[in-house]
C-alpha positions in Angstrom: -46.7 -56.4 -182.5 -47.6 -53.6 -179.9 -51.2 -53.8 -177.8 -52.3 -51.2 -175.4 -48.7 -49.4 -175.1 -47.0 -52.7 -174.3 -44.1 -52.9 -176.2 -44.2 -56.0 -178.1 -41.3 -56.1 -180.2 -39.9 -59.8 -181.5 -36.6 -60.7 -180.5 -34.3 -63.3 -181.8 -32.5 -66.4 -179.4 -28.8 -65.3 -179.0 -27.7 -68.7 -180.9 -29.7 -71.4 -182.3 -28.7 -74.6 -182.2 -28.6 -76.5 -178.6 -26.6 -75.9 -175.7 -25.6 -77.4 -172.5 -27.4 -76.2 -169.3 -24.0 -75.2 -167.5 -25.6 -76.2 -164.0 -27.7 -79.5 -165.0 -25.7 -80.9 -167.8 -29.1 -80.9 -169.8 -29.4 -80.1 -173.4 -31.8 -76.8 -174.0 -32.7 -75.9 -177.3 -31.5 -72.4 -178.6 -34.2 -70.7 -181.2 -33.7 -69.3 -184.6 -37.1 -67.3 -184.9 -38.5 -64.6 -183.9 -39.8 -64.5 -179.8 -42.2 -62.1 -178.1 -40.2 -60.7 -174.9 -41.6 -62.4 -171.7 -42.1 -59.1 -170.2 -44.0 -57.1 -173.2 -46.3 -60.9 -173.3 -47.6 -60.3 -170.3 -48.0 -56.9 -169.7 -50.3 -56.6 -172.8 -52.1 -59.9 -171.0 -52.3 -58.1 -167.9 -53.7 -54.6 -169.7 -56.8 -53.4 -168.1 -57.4 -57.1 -166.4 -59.3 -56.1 -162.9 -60.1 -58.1 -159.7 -62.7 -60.2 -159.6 -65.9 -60.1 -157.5 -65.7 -61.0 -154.0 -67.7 -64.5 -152.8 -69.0 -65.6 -149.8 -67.4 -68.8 -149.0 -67.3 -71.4 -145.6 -64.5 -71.1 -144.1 -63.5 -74.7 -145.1 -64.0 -73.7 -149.0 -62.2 -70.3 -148.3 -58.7 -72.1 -147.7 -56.1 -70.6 -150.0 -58.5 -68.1 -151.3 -57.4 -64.4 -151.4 -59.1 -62.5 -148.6 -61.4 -59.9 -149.9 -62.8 -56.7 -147.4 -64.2 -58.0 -144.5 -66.0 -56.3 -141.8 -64.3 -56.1 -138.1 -64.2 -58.8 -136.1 -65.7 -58.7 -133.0 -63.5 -59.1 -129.4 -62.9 -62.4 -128.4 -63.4 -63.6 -125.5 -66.2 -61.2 -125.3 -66.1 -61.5 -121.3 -63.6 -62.4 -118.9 -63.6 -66.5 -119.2 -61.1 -68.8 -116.9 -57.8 -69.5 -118.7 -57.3 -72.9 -116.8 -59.1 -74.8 -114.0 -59.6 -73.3 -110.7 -61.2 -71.5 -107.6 -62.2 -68.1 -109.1 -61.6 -65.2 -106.5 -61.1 -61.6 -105.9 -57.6 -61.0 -105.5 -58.1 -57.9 -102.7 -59.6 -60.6 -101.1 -56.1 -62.4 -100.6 -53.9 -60.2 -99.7 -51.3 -62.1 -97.2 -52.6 -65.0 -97.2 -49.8 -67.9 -97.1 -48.9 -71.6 -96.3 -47.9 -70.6 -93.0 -50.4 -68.4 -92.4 -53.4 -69.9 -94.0 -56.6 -66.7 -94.9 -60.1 -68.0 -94.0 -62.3 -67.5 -96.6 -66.1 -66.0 -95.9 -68.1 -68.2 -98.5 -67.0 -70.8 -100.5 -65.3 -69.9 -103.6 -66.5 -70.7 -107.2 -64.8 -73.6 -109.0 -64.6 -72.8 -112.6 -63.1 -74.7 -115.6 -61.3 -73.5 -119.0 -63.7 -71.2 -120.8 -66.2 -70.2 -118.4 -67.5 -66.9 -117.7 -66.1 -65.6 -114.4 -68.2 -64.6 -111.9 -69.0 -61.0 -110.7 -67.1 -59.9 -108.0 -64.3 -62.1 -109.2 -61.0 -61.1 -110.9 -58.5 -64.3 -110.7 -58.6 -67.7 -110.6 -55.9 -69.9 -108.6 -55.4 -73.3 -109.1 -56.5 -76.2 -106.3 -53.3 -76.5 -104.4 -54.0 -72.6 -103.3 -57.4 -73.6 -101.6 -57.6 -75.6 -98.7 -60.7 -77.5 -98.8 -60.5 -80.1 -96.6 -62.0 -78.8 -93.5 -65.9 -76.8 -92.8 -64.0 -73.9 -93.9 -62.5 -73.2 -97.1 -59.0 -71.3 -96.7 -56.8 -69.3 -99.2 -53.0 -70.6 -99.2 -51.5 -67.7 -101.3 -52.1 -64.4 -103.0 -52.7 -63.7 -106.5 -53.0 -60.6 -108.7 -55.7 -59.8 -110.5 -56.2 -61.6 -113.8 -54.4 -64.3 -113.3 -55.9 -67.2 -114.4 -58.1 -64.8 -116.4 -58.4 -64.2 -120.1 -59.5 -60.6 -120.5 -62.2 -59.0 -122.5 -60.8 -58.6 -126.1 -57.2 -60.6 -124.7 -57.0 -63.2 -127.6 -58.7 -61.1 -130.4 -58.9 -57.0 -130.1 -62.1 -55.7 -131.5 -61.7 -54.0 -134.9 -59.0 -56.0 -135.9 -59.3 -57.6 -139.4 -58.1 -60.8 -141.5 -55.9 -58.8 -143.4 -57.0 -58.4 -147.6 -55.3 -59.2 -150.2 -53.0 -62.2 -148.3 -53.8 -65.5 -148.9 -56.3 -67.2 -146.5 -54.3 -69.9 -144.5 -55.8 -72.7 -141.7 -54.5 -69.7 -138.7 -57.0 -67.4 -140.4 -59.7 -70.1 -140.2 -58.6 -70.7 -136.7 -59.8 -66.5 -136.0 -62.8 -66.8 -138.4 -64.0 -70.3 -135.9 -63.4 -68.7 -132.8 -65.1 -65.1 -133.4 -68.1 -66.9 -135.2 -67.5 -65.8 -138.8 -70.2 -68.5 -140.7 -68.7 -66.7 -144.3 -65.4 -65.1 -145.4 -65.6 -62.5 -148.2 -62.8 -63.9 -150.5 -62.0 -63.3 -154.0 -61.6 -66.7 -156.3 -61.0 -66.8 -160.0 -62.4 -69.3 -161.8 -59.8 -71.1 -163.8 -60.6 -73.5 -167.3 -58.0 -75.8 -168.1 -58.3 -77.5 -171.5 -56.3 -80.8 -171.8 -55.5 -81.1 -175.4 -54.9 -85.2 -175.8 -51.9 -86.6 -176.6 -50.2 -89.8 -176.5 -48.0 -88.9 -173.5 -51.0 -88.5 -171.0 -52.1 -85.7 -169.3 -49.8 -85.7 -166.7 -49.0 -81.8 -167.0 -52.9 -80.7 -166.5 -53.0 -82.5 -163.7 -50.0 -80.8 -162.5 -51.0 -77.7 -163.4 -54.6 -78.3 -161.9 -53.4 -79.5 -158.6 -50.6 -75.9 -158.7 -54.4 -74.0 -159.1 -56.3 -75.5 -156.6 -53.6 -75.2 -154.2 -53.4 -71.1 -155.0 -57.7 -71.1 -154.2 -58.6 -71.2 -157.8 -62.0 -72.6 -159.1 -60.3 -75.5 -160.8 -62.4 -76.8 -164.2 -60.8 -79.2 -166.0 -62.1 -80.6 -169.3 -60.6 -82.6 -172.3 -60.7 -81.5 -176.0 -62.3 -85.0 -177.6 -59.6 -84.8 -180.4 -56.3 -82.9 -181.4 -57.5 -80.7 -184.2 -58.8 -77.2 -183.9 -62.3 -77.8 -183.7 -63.1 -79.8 -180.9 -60.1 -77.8 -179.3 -62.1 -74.1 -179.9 -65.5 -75.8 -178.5 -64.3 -76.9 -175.3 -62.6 -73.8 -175.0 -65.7 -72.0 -173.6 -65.0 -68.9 -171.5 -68.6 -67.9 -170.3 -68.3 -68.9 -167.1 -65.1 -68.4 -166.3 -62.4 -65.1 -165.5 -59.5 -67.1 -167.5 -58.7 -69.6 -169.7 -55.8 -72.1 -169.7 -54.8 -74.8 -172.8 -52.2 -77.3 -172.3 -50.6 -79.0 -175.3 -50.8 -78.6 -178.6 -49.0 -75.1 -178.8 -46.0 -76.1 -180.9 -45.6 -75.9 -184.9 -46.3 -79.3 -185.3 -48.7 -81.2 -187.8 -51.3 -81.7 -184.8 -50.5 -78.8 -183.1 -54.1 -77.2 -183.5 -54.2 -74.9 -179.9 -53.2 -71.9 -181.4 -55.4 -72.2 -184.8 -58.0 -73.0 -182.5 -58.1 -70.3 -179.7 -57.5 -67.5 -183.0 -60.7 -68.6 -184.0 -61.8 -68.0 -180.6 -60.8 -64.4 -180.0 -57.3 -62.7 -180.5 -53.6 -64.0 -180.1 -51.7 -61.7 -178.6 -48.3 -63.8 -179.2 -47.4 -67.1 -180.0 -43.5 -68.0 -179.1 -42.3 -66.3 -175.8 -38.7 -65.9 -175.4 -38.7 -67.9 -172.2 -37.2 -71.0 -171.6 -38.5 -73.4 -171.2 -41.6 -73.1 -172.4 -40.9 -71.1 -175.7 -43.8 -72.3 -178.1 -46.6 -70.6 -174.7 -48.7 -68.3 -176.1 -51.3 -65.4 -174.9 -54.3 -63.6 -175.5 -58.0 -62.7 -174.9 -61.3 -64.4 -175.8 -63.3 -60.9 -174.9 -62.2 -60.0 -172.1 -60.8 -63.2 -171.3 -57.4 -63.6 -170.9 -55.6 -67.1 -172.3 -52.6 -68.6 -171.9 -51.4 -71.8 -173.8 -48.8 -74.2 -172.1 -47.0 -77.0 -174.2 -48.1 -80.3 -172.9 -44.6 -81.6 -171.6 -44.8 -81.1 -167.9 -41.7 -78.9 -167.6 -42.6 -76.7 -170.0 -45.7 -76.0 -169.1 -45.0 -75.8 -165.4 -42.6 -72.9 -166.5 -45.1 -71.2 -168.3 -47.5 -71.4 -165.5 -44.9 -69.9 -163.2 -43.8 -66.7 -165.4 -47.3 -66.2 -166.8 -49.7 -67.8 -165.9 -49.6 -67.0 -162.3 -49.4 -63.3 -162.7 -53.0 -63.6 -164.1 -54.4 -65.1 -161.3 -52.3 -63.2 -158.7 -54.1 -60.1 -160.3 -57.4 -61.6 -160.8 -57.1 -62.5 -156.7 -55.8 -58.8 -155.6 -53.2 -60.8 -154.1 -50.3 -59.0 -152.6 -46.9 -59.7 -154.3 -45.7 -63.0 -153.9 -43.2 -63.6 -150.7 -40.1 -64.3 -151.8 -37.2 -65.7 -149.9 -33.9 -63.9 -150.5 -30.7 -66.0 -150.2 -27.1 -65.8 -151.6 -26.2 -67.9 -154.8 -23.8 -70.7 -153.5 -22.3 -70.6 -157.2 -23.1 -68.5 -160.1 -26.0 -68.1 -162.8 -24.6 -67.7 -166.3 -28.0 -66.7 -168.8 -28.2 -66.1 -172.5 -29.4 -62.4 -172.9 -32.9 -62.1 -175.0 -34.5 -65.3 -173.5 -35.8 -65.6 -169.4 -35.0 -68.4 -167.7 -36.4 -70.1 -165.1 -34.2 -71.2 -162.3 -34.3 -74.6 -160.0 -32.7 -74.0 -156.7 -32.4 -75.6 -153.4 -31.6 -74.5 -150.4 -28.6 -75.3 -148.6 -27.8 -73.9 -145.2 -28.6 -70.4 -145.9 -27.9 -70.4 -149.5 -29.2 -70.7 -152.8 -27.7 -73.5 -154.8 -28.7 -73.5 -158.8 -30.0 -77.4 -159.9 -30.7 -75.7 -163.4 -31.3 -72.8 -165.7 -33.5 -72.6 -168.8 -34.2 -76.8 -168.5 -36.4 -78.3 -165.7 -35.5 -82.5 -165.6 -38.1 -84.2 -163.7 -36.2 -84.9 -161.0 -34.7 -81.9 -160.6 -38.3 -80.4 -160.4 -39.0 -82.7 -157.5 -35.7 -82.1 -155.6 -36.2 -78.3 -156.1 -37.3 -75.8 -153.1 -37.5 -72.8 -155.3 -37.3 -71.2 -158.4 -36.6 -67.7 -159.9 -36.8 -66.1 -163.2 -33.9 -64.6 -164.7 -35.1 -61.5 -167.1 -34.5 -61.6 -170.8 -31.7 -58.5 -169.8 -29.5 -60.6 -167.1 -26.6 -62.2 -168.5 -26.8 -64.1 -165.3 -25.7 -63.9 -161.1 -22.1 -63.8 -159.2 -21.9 -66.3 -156.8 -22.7 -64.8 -153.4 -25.6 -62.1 -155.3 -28.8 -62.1 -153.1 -31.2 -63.6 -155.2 -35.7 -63.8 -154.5 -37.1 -67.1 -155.2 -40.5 -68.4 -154.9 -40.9 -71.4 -152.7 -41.8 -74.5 -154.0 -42.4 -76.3 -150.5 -43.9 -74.8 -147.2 
């Protein structure tokens, strides 16, 4: 199948059968029919997708959103204010004064606090111990320079600077947006519709995969299909109000398996059966202009399919910026079957990478993981000591 210049040709599982995951132990399935290459999948799923329209949001709602183009923030502090509490003074004003030989001062000075203004005529502040008070006369105890004490026009935030587009907005930013005043940040933030196909296992993987959405700023709306058959499985898959649409379960070839029959009657499947593992029976496509990806409902499969595909989506829906990765050497090698991606547990020890699995995702190993990394359909695998990217899994 080819769309849009993608190339989309089927390739074949080196082996079929099952085989041992050579770093877990665990048992991953081999395929005997034909996959769609993980790369050519989403790259006809990515064709002509575009950015969507930047919102207004409150700071507090803007959290994890992508940051959109925002105007220039204005200086801050927007006068010099006090930077602790103190006698405010003009520093010419001190020149030799000392504890031995103690400088009168003409008029009382002006005791400021944190945060206030300072007043004209005034260019430091010096704290209590450098002002002798106790007499009709108010003496100076030391020198100073000038602005010390002070916080300058423009010293904590320069004017023009700009929360930075395309990154992801974090509680710092909110920390800038507070202080200059900003009531709204312009932020871009897909809207993202999950349908949970039932099934007698729970829905344990759509919340998963909700709670991974909400934490990368995405407009999280999750619904239930009322049964497992196509029908009620195309009418909750509703795209009108949303820039992409996710289904979770009901992807594979069996009896009940309805997902697929029902988003092709929905708009157009691009591929069903990703060479990727796990998460081989994912599928993609477009409900107008819609993109749609469907996840199997086991939690480890459809957590890898959200990772390798899923993701991408939304990262280009957001504008984000790539992805940072963290580059570490393996602490032992990587062996891969060539034709299928893999995706990678790893955990970080010292300052190395060290493999938990590859191509199978255990439950625990998911929660003991720090990172993961896909290994392309072309690798054959990784040397121990090869500097490898992962994506972080924990802050």
């Amino acid at each position: 199948m080819q769309r849009s210049g993608a190339a989309m040709v089927p390739v074949k599982s080196a082996a079929c059968g099952v085989r041992d995951d050579p770093v877990s132990g665990v048992m991953v399935q081999r395929l005997d029919i034909a996959l769609t290459p993980l790369d050519g999948a989403l790259a006809a799923l990515l064709d002509g997708l575009a950015p969507v329209t930047p919102v207004a949001l409150s700071p507090a709602d803007a959290l994890g959103c992508v940051a959109a183009d925002m105007p220039p923030l204005k200086p801050y502090p927007q006068r010099d204010i006090a930077a602790a509490d103190g006698w405010a003074l003009c520093a010419r004003d001190l020149v030799g004064a000392s504890s031995y030989s103690p400088l009168p001062l003409p008029t009382p000075p002006v005791w400021v606090e944190a945060g206030d203004a300072i007043p004209e005529a005034c260019d430091c502040v010096v704290d209590s111990d450098s002002v002798d008070a106790t007499g009709p006369i108010f003496q100076i105890l030391a020198e100073a320079i000038p602005g010390q004490g002070v916080r300058r026009i423009g010293g904590e935030i320069a004017g023009g600077s700009v929360i930075a587009s395309g990154r992801r907005i974090c509680s710092l930013d909110l920390l800038i947006a507070r202080v200059v005043g900003l009531e709204k940040l312009s932020v871009r933030r897909p809207c993202l519709r999950i349908v949970n196909v039932p099934a007698t296992s729970g829905n344990a993987a759509a919340q998963l995969i909700s709670e991974n959405a909400r934490e990368a700023g995405v407009n999280v709306v999750l619904v239930e299909a009322k049964a497992r058959d196509a029908a009620p499985i195309a009418s909750a898959a509703q795209t009108d109000a949303c820039d992409m649409l996710l289904t979770i379960g009901g992807s594979g070839v069996g009896r009940s398996d309805a997902a697929i029959t029902a988003l092709a009657k929905r708009g157009e499947v691009i591929a069903h059966g990703i060479a990727l593992q796990p998460g081989r029976t994912s599928a993609v496509g477009r409900v107008g202009k819609i993109p749609f990806v469907a996840l199997p409902g086991a939690p480890d499969q459809a957590l890898a399919g959200w990772w390798a595909m899923a993701l991408p989506v939304l990262d280009r829906l957001s504008a984000l910026r790539p992805r940072p990765s963290i580059t570490l050497p393996l602490a032992r090698k990587i062996a891969s079957s060539v034709g299928i991606a893999e995706i990678v547990l790893l955990e970080k020890i010292e300052r190395s990478w060290m493999p938990l699995s590859v191509g199978a995702m255990p439950l625990e190993m998911i929660a003991r993981a720090d990172a993961w990394l896909l290994l392309p359909g072309g690798s054959e695998g990784f040397a121990a000591g090869t500097p490898v990217d992962a994506y972080m899994l924990r802050n």
